[in-house]
N, CA, C, O and CB atoms as a CASP TS submission, in Angstrom:
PFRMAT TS
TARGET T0000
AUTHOR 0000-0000-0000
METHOD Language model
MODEL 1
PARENT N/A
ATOM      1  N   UNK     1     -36.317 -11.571  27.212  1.00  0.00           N
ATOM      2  CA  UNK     1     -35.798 -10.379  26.605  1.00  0.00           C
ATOM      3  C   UNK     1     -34.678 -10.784  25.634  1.00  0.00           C
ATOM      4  O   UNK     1     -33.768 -11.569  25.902  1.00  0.00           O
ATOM      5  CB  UNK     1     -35.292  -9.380  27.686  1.00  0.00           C
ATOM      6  N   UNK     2     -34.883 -10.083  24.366  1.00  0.00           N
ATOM      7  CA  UNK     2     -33.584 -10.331  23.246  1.00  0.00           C
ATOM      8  C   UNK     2     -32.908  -9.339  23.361  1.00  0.00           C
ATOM      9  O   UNK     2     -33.119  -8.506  24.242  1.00  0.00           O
ATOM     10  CB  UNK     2     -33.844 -10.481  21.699  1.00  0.00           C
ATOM     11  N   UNK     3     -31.964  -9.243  22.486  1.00  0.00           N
ATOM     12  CA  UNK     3     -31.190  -8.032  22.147  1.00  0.00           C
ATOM     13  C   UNK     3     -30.243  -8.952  21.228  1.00  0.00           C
ATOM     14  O   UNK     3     -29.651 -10.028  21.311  1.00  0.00           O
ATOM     15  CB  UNK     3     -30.433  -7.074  23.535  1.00  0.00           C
ATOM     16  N   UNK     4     -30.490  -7.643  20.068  1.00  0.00           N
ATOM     17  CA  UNK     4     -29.881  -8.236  18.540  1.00  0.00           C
ATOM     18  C   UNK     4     -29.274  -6.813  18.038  1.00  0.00           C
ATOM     19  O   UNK     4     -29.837  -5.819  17.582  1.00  0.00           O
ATOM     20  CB  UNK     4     -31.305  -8.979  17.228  1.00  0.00           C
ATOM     21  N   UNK     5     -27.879  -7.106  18.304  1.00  0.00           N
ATOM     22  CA  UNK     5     -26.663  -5.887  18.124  1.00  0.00           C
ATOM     23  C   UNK     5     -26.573  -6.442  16.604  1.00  0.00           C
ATOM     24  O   UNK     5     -26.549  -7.668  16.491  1.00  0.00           O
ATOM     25  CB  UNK     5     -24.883  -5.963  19.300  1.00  0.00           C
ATOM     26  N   UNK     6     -26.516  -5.602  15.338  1.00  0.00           N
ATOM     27  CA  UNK     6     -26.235  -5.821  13.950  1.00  0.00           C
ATOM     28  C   UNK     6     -24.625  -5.305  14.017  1.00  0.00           C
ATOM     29  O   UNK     6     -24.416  -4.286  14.676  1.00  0.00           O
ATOM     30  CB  UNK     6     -27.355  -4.911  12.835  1.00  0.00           C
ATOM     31  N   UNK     7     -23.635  -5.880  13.449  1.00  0.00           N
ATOM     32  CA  UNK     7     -22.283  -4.893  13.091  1.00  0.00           C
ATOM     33  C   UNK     7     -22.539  -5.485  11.579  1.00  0.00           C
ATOM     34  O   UNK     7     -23.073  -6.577  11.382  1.00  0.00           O
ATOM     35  CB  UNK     7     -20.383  -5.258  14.024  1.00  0.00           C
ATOM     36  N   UNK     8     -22.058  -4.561  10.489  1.00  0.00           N
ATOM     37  CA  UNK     8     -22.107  -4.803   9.134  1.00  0.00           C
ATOM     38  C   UNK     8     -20.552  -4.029   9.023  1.00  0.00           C
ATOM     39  O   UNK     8     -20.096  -3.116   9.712  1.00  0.00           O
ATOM     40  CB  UNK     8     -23.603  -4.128   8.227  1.00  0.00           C
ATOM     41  N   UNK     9     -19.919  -4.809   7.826  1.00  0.00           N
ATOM     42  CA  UNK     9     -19.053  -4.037   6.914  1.00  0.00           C
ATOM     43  C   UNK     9     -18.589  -4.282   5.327  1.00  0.00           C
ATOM     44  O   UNK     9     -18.138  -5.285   4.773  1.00  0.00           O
ATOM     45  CB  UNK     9     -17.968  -4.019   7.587  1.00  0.00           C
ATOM     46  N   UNK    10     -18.894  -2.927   4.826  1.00  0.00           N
ATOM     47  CA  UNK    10     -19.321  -2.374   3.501  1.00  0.00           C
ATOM     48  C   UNK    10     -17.688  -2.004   2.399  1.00  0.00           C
ATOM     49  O   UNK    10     -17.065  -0.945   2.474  1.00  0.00           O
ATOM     50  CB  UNK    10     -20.376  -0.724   3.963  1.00  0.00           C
ATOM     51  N   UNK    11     -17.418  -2.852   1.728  1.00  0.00           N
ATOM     52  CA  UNK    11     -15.906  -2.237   1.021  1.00  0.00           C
ATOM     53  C   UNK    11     -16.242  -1.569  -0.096  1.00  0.00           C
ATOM     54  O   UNK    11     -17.165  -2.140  -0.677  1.00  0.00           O
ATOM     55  CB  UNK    11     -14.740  -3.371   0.514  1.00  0.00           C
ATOM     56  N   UNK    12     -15.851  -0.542  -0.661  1.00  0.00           N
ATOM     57  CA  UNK    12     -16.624  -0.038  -1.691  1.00  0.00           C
ATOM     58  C   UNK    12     -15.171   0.189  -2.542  1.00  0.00           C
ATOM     59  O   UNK    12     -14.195   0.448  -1.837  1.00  0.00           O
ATOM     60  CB  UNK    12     -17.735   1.381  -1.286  1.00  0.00           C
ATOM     61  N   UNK    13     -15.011   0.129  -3.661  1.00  0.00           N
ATOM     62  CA  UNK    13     -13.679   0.513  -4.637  1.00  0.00           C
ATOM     63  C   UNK    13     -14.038   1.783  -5.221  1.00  0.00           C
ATOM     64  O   UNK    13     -15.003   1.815  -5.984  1.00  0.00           O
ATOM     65  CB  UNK    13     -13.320  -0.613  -5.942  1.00  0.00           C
ATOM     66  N   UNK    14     -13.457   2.721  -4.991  1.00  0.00           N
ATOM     67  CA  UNK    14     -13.330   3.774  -5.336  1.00  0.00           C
ATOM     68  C   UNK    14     -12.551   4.200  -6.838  1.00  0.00           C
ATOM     69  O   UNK    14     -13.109   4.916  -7.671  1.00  0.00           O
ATOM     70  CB  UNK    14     -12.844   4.187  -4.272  1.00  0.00           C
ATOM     71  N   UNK    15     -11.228   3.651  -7.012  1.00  0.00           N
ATOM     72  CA  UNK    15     -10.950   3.808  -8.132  1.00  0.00           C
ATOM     73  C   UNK    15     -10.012   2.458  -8.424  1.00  0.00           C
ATOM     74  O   UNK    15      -9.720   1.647  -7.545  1.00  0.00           O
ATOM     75  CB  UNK    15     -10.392   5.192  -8.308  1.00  0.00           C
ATOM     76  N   UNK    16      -9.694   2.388  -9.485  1.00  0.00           N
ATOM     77  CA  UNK    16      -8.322   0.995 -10.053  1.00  0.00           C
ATOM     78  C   UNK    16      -7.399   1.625 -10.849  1.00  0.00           C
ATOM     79  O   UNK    16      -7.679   2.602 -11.543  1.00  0.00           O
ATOM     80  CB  UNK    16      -8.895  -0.467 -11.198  1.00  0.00           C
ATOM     81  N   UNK    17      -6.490   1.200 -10.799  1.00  0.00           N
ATOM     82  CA  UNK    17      -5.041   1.961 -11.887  1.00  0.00           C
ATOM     83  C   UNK    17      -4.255   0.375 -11.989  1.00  0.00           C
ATOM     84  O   UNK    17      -4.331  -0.585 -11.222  1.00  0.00           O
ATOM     85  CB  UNK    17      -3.592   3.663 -10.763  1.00  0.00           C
ATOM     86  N   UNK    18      -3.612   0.531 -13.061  1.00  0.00           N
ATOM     87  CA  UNK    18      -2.733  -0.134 -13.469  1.00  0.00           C
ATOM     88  C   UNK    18      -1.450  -0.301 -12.292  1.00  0.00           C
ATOM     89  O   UNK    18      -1.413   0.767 -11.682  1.00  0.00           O
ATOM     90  CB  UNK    18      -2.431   0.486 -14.748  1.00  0.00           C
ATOM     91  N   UNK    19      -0.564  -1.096 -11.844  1.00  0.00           N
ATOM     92  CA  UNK    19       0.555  -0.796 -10.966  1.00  0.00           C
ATOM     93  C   UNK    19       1.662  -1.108 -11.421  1.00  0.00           C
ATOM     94  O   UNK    19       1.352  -1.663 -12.475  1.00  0.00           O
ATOM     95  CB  UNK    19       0.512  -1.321  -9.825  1.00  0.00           C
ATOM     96  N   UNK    20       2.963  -1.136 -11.335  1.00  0.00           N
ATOM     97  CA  UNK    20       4.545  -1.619 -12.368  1.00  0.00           C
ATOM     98  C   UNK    20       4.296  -2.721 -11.475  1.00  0.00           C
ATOM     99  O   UNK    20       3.822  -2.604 -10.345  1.00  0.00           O
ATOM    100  CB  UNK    20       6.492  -0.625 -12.351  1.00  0.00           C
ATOM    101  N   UNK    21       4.827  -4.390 -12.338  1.00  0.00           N
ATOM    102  CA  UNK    21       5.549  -4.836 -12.249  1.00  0.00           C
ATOM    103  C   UNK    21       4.726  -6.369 -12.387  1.00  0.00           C
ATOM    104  O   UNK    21       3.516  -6.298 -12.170  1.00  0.00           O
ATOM    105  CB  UNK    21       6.288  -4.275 -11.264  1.00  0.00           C
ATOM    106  N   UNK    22       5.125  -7.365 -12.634  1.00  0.00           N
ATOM    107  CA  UNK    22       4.207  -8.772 -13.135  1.00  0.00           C
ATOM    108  C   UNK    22       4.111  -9.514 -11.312  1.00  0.00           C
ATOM    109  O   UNK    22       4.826  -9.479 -10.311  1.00  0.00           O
ATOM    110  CB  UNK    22       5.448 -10.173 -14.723  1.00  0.00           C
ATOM    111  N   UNK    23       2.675 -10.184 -11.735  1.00  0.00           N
ATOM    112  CA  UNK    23       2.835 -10.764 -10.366  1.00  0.00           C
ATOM    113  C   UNK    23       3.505 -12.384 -10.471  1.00  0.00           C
ATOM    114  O   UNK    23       3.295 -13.249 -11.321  1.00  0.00           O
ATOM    115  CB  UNK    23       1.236 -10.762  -9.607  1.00  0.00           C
ATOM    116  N   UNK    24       4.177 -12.401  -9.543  1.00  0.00           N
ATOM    117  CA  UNK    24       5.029 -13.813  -9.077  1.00  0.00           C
ATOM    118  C   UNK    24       4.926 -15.004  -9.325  1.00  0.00           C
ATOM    119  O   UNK    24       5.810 -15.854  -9.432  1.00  0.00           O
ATOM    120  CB  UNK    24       5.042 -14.066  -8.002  1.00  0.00           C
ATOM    121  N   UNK    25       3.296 -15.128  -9.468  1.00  0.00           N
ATOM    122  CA  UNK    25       2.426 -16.776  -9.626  1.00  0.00           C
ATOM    123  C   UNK    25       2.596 -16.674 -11.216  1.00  0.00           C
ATOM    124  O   UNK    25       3.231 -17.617 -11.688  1.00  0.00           O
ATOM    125  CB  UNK    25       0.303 -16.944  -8.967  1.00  0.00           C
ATOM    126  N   UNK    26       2.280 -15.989 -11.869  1.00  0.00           N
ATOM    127  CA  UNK    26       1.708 -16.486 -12.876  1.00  0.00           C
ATOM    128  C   UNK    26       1.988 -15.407 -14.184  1.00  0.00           C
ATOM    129  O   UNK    26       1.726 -15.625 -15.367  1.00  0.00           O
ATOM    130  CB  UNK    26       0.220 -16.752 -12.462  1.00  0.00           C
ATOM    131  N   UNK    27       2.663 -14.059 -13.536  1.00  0.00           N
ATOM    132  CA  UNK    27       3.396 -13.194 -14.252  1.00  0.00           C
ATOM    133  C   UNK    27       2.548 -12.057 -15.370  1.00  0.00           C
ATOM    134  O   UNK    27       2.834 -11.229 -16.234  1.00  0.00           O
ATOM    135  CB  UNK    27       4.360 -14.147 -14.967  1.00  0.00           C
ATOM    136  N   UNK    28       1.152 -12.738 -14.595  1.00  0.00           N
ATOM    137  CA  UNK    28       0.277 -11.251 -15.051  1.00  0.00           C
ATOM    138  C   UNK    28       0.412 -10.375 -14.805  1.00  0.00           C
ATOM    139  O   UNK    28       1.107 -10.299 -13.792  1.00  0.00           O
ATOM    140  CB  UNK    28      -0.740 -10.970 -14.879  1.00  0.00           C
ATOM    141  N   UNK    29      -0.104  -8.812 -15.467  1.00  0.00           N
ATOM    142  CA  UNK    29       0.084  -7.543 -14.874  1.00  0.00           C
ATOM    143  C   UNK    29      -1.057  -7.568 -13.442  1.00  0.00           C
ATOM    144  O   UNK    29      -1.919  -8.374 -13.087  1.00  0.00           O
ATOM    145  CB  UNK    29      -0.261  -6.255 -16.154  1.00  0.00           C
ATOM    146  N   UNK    30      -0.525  -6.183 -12.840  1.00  0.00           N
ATOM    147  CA  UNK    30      -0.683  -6.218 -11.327  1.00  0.00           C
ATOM    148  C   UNK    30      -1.320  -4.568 -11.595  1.00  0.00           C
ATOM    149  O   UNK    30      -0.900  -3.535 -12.118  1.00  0.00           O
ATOM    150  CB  UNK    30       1.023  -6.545 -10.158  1.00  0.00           C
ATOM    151  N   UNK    31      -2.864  -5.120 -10.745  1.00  0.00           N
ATOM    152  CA  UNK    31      -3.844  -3.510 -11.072  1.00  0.00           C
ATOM    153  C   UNK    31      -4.068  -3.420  -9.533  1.00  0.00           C
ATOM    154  O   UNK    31      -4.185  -4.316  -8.697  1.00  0.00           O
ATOM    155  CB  UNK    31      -5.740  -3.565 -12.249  1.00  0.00           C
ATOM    156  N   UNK    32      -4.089  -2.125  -9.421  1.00  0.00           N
ATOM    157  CA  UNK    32      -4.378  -1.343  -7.848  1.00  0.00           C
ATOM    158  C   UNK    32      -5.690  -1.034  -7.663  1.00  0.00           C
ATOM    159  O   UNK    32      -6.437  -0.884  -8.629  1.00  0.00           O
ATOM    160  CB  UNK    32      -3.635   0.105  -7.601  1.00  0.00           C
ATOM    161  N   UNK    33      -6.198  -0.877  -6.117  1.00  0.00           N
ATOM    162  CA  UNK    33      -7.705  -0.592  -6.239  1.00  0.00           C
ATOM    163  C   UNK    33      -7.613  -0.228  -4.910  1.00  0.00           C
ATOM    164  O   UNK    33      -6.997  -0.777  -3.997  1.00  0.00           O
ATOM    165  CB  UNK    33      -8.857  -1.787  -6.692  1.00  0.00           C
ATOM    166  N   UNK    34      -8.355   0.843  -4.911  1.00  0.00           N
ATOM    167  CA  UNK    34      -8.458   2.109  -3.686  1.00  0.00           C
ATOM    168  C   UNK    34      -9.412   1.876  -2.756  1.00  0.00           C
ATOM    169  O   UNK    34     -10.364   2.656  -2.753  1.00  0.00           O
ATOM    170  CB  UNK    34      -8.852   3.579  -4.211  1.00  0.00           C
ATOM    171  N   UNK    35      -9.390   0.863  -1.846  1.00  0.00           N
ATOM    172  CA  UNK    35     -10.674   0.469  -1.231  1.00  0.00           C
ATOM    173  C   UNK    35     -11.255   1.511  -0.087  1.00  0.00           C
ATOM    174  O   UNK    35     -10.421   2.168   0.536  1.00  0.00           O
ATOM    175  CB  UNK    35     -10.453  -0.965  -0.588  1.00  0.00           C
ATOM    176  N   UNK    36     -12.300   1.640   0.134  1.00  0.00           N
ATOM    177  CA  UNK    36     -12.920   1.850   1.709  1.00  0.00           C
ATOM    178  C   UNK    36     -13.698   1.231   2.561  1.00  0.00           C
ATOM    179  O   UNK    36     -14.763   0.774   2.148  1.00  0.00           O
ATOM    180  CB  UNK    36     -13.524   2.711   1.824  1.00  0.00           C
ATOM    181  N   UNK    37     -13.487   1.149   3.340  1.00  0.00           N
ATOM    182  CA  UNK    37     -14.000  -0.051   4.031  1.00  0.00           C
ATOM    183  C   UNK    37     -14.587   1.174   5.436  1.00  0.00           C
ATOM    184  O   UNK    37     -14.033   2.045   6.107  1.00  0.00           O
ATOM    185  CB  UNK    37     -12.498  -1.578   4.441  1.00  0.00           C
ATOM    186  N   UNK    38     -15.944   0.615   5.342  1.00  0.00           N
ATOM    187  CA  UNK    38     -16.968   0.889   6.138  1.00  0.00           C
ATOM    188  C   UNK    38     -17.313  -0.052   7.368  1.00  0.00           C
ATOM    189  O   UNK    38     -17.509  -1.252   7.176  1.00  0.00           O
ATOM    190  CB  UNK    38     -17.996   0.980   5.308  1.00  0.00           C
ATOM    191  N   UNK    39     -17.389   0.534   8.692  1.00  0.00           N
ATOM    192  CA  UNK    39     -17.858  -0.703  10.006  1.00  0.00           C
ATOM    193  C   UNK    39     -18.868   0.324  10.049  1.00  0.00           C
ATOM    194  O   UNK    39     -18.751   1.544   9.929  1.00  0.00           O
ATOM    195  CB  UNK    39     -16.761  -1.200  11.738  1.00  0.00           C
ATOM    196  N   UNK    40     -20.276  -0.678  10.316  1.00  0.00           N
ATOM    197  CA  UNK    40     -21.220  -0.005  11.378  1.00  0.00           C
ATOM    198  C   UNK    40     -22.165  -0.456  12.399  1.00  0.00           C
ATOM    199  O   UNK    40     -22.306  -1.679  12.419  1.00  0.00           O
ATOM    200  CB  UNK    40     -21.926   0.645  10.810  1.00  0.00           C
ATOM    201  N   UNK    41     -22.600  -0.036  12.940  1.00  0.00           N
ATOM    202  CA  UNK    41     -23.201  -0.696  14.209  1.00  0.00           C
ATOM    203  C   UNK    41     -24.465  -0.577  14.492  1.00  0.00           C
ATOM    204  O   UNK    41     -24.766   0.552  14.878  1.00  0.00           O
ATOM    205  CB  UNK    41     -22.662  -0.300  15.304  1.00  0.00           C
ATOM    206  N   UNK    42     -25.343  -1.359  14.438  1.00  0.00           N
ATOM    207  CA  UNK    42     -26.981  -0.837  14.317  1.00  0.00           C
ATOM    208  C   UNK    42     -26.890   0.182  13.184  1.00  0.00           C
ATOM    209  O   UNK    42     -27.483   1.191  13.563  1.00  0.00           O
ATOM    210  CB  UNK    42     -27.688  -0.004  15.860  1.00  0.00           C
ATOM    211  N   UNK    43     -26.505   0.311  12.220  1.00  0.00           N
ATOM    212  CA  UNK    43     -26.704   0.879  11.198  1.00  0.00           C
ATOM    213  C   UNK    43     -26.226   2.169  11.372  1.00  0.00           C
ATOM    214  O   UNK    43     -27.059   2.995  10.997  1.00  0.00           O
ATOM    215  CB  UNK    43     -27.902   0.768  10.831  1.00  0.00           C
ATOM    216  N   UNK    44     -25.130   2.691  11.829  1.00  0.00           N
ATOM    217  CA  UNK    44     -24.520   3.859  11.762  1.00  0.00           C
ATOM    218  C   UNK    44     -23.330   3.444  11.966  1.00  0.00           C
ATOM    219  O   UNK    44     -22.924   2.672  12.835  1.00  0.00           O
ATOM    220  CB  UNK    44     -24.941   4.866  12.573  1.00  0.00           C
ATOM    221  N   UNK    45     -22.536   4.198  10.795  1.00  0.00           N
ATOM    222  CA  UNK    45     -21.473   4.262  10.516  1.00  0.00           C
ATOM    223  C   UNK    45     -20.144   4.601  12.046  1.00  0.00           C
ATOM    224  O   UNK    45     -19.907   5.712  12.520  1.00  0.00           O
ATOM    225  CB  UNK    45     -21.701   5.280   9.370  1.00  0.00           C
ATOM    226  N   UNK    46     -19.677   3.624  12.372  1.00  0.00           N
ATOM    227  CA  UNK    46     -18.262   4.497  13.508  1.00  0.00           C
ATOM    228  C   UNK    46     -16.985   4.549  13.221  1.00  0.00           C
ATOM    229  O   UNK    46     -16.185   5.315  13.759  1.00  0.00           O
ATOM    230  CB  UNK    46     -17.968   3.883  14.914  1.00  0.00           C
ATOM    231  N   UNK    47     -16.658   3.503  12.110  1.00  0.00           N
ATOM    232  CA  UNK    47     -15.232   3.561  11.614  1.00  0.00           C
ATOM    233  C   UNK    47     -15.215   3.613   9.682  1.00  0.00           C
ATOM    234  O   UNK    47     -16.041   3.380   8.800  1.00  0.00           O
ATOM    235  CB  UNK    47     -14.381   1.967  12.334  1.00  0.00           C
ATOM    236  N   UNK    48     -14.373   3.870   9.714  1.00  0.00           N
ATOM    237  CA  UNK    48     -13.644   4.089   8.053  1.00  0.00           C
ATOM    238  C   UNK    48     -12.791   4.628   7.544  1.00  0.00           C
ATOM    239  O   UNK    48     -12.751   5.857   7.599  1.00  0.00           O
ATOM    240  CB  UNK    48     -14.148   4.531   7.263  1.00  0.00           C
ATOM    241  N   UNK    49     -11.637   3.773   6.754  1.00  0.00           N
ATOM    242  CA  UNK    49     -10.781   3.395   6.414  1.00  0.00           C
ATOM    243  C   UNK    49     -10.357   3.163   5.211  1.00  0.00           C
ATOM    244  O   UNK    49     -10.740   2.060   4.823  1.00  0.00           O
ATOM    245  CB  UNK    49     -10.742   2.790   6.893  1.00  0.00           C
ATOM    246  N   UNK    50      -9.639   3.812   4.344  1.00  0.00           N
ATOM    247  CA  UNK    50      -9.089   3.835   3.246  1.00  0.00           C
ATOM    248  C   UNK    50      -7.963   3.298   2.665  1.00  0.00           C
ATOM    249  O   UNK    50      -7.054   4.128   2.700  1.00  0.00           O
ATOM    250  CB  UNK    50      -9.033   4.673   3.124  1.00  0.00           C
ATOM    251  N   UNK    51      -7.577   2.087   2.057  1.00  0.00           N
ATOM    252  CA  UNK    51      -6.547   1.661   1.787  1.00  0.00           C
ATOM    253  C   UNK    51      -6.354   0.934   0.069  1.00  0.00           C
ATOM    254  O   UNK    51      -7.231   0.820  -0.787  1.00  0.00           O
ATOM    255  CB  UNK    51      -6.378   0.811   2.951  1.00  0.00           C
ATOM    256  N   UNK    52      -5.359   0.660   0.016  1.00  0.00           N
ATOM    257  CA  UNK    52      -4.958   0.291  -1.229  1.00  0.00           C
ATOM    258  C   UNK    52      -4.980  -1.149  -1.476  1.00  0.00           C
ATOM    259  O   UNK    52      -4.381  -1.822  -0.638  1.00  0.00           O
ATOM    260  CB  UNK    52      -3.727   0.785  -1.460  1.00  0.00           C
ATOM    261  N   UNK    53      -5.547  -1.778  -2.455  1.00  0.00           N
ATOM    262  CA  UNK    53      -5.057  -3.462  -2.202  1.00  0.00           C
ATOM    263  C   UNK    53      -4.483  -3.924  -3.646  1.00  0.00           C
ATOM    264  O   UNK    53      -5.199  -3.689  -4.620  1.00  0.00           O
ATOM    265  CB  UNK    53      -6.574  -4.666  -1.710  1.00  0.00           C
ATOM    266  N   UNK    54      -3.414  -4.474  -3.818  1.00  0.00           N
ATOM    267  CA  UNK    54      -2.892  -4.919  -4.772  1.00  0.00           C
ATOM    268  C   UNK    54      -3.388  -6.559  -5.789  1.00  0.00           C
ATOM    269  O   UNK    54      -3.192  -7.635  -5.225  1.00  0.00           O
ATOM    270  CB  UNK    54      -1.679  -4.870  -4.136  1.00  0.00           C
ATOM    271  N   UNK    55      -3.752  -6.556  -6.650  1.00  0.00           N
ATOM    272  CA  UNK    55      -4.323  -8.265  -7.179  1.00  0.00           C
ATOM    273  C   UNK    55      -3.994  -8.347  -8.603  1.00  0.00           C
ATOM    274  O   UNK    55      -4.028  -7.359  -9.337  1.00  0.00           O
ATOM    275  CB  UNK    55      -6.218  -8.616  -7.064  1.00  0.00           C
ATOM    276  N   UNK    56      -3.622  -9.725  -9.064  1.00  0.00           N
ATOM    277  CA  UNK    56      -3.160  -9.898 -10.205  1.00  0.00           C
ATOM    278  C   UNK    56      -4.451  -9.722 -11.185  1.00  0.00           C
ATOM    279  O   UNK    56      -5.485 -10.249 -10.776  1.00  0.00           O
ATOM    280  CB  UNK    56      -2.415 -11.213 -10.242  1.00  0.00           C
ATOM    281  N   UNK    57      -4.495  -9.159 -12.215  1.00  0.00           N
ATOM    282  CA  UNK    57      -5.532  -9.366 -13.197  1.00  0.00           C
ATOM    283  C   UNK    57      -5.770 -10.319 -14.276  1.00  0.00           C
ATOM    284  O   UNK    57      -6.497 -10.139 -15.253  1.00  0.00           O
ATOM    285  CB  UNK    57      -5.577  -8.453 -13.717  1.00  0.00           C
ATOM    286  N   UNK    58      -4.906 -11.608 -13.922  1.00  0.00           N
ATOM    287  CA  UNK    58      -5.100 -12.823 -14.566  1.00  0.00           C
ATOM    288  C   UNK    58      -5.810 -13.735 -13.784  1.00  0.00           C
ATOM    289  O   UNK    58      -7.036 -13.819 -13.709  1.00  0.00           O
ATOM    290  CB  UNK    58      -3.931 -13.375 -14.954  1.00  0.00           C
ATOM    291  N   UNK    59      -4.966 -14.425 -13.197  1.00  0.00           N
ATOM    292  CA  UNK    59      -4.923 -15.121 -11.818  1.00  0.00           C
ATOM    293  C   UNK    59      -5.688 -14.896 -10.321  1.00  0.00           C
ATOM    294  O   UNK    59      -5.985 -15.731  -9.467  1.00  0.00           O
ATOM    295  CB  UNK    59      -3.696 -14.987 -11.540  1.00  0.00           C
ATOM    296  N   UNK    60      -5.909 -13.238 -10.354  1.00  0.00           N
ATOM    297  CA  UNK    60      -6.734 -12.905  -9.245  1.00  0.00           C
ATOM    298  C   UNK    60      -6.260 -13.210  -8.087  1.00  0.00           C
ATOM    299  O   UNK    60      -7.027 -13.235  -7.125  1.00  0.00           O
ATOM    300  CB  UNK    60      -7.880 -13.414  -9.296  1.00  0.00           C
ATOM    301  N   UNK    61      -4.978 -13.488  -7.945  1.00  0.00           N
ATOM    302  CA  UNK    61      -4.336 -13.428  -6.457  1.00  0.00           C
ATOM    303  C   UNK    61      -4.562 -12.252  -5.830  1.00  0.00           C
ATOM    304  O   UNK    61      -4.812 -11.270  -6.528  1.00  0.00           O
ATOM    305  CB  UNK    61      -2.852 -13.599  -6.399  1.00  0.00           C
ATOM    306  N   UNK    62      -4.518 -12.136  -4.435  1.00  0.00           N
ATOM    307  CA  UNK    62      -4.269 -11.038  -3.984  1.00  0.00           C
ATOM    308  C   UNK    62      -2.734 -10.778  -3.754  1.00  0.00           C
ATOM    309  O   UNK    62      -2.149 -11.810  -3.424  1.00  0.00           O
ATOM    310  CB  UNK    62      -5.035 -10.925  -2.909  1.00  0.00           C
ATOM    311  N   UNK    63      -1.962  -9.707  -3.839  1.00  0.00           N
ATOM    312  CA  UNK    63      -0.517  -9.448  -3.693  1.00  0.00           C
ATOM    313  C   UNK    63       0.206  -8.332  -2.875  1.00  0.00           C
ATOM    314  O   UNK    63       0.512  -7.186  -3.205  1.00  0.00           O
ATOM    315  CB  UNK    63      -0.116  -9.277  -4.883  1.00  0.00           C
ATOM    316  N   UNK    64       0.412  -9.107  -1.552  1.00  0.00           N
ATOM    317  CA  UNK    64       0.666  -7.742  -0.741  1.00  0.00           C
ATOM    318  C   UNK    64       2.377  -7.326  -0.750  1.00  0.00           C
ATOM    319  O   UNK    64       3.166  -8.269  -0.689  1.00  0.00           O
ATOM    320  CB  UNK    64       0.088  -8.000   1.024  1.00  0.00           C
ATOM    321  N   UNK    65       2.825  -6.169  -0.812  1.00  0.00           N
ATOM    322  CA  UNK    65       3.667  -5.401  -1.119  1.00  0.00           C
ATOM    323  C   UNK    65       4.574  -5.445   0.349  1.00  0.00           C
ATOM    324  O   UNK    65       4.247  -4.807   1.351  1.00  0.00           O
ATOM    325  CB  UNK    65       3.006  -4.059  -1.660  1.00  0.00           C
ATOM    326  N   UNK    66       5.723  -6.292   0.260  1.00  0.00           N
ATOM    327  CA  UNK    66       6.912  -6.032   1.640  1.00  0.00           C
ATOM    328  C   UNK    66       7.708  -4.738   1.648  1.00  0.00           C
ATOM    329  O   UNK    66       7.925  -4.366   0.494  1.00  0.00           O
ATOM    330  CB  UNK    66       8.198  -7.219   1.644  1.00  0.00           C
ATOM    331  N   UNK    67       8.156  -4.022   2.472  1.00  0.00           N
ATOM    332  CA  UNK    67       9.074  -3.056   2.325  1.00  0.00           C
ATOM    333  C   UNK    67      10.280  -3.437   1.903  1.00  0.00           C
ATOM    334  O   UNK    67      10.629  -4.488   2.442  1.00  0.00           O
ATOM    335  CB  UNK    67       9.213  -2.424   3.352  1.00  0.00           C
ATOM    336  N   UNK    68      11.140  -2.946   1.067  1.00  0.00           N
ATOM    337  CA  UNK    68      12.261  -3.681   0.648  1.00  0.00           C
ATOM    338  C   UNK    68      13.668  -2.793   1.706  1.00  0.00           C
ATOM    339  O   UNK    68      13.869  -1.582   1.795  1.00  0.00           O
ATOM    340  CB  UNK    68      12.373  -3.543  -1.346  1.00  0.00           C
ATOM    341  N   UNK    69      14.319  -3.770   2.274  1.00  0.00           N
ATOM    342  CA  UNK    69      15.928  -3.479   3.213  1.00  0.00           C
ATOM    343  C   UNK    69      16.694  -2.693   2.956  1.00  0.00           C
ATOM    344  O   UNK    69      17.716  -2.582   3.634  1.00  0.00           O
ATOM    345  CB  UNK    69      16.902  -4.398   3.279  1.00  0.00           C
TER
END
């Protein structure tokens, strides 16, 4: 007997905007992008999640944002 559990997950970008301020490495501008991120399990959807991710548009770093003190 098998058993073959699939989990998949799907990021889809929803939108991009421009963001203030140059990134650190290399002092390119810094564009925003509205991700969602999809889990599913045997092929139905159980979680999803919407978040923001920050990346340079030269360099292509990714650039995550600290709270400032």
């Amino acid at each position: 007997m098998c058993l073959v559990f699939t989990c998949d997950q799907e990021d889809r970008v929803l939108a991009t905007q421009m963001a203030p301020g140059n990134c650190p490495y290399c002092g390119g501008l810094v564009s925003c992008a509205d991700v969602e991120s999809e889990w599913r399990f045997c092929f139905l959807p159980f979680y999803s999640k919407t978040r923001r991710k920050y990346y340079c548009t030269f360099c292509r770093s990714r650039l995550v944002l600290h709270p400032s003190t």
